[in-house]
C-alpha positions as CSV (number, residue, x, y, z in Angstrom):
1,X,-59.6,-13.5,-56.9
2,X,-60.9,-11.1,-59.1
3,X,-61.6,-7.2,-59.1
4,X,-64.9,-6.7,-57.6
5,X,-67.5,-4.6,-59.8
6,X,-68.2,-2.1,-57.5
7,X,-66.4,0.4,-55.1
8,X,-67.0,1.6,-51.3
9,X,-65.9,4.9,-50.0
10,X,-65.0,5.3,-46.5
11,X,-62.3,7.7,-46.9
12,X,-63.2,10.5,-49.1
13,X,-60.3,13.4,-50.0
14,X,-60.6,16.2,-47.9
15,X,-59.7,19.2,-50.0
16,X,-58.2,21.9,-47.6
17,X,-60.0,24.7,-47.3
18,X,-59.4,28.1,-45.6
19,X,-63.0,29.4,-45.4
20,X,-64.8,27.1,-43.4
21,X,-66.5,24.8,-46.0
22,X,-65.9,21.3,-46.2
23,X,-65.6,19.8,-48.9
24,X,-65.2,15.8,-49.0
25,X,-64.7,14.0,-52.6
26,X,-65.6,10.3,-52.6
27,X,-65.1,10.3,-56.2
28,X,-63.4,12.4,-58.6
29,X,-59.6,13.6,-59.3
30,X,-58.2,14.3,-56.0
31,X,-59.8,10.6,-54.6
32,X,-59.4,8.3,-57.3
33,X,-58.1,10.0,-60.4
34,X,-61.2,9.7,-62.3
35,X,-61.5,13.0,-64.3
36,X,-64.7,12.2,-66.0
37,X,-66.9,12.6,-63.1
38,X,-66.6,13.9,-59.6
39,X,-69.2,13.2,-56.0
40,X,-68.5,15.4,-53.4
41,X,-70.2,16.0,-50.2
42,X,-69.9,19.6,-48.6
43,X,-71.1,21.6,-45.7
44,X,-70.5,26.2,-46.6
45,X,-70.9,27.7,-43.3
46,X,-73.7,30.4,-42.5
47,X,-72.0,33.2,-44.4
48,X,-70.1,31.4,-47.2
49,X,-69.3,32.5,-50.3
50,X,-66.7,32.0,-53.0
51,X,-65.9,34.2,-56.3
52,X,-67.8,33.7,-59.9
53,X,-66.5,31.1,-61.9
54,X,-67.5,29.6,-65.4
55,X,-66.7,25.9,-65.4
56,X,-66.1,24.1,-68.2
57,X,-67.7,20.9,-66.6
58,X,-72.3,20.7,-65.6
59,X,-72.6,20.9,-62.3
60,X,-75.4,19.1,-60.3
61,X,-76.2,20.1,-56.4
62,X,-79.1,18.3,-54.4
63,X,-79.6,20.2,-51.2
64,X,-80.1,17.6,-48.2
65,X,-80.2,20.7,-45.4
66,X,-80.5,24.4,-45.5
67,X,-80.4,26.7,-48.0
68,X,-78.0,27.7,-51.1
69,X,-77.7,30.8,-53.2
70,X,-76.9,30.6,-57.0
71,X,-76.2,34.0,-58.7
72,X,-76.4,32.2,-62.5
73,X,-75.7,34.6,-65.5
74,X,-77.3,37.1,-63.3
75,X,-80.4,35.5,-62.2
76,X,-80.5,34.5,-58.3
77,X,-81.6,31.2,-57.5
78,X,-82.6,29.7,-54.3
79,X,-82.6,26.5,-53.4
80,X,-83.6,24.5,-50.3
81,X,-83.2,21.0,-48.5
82,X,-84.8,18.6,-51.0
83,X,-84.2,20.6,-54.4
84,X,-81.8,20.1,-56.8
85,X,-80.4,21.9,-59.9
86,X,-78.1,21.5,-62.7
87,X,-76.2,24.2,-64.2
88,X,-74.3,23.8,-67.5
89,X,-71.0,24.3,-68.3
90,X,-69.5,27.3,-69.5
91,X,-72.4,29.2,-67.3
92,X,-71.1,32.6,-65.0
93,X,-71.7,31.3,-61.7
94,X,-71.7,32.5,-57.8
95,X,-72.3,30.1,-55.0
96,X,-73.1,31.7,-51.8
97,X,-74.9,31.2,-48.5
98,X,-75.6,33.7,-47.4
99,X,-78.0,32.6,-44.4
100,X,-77.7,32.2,-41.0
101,X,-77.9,27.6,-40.9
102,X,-75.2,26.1,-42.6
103,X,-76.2,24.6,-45.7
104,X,-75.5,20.4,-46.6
105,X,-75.2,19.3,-50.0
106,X,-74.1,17.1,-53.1
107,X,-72.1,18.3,-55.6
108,X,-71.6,16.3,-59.1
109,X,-69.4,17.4,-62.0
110,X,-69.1,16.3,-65.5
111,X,-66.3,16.3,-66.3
112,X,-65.0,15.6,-62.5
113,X,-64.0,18.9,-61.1
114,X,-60.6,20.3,-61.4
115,X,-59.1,24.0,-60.5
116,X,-57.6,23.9,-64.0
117,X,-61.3,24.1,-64.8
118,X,-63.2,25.8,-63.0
119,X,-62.0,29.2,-64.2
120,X,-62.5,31.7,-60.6
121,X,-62.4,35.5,-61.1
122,X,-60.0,36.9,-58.4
C-alpha cells in the first residue's frame, strides 16, 4: 500500500521547558526533522518572557487567546486573540507577556526553528 499524501499529528514534541511555557511542535525539527518549516502550538504563562533574539528564520504567530508583547527593533507591539503578525528574519526581537491571562498561540518558522538559529542574548 502506498504512502498516503498527507500526515496527522497526534503526538506533537514537547520541548522541555523550565519557565512555565509550553511549547508543543507538530511539525518541524524536533517532531519530524523537517528543517524547512516548523508549527508549534504554545501557551507563556501570565508573566513570561524570554531574552532578545535575532532569528535567522520569519516568524509568524496568530494569537487564538490573550495577549502577546513584541518588543521588535525597539518598537512594542501588542497583539491580541485573533491578530496575527509576521516578523522577518534577521529582526532584534523580545517576546514577552507580560499580562496577568496566559496567552495561546501559533508559532510558524521559515526555515523550521532551531536553537542553532535563533541567536538569544544571555
Amino acid at each position: 500500500m502506498a504512502n498516503k499524501p498527507y500526515i496527522i499529528q497526534r503526538s506533537p514534541f514537547v520541548v522541555p521547558t523550565t519557565d512555565g511555557k509550553i511549547i508543543k511542535e507538530h511539525f518541524g525539527q524536533a517532531t519530524d526533522g523537517n528543517s524547512k518549516l516548523s508549527i508549534a502550538h504554545m501557551k507563556a504563562p501570565a508573566g513570561w518572557s524570554e531574552p532578545f533574539q535575532t532569528p535567522e528564520f520569519d516568524e509568524y504567530t496568530f494569537i487564538i487567546s490573550g495577549k502577546k508583547q513584541f518588543i521588535i527593533d525597539g518598537e512594542t507591539v501588542i497583539l491580541s486573540a485573533g491578530e496575527s503578525i509576521k516578523i522577518d528574519k534577521n529582526t532584534r526581537v523580545q517576546y514577552s507577556n507580560p499580562y496577568t491571562e496566559p496567552c495561546e498561540y501559533l508559532a510558524v518558522c521559515l526555515p523550521a526553528f532551531s536553537m542553532d538559529l535563533v541567536h538569544r542574548e544571555d
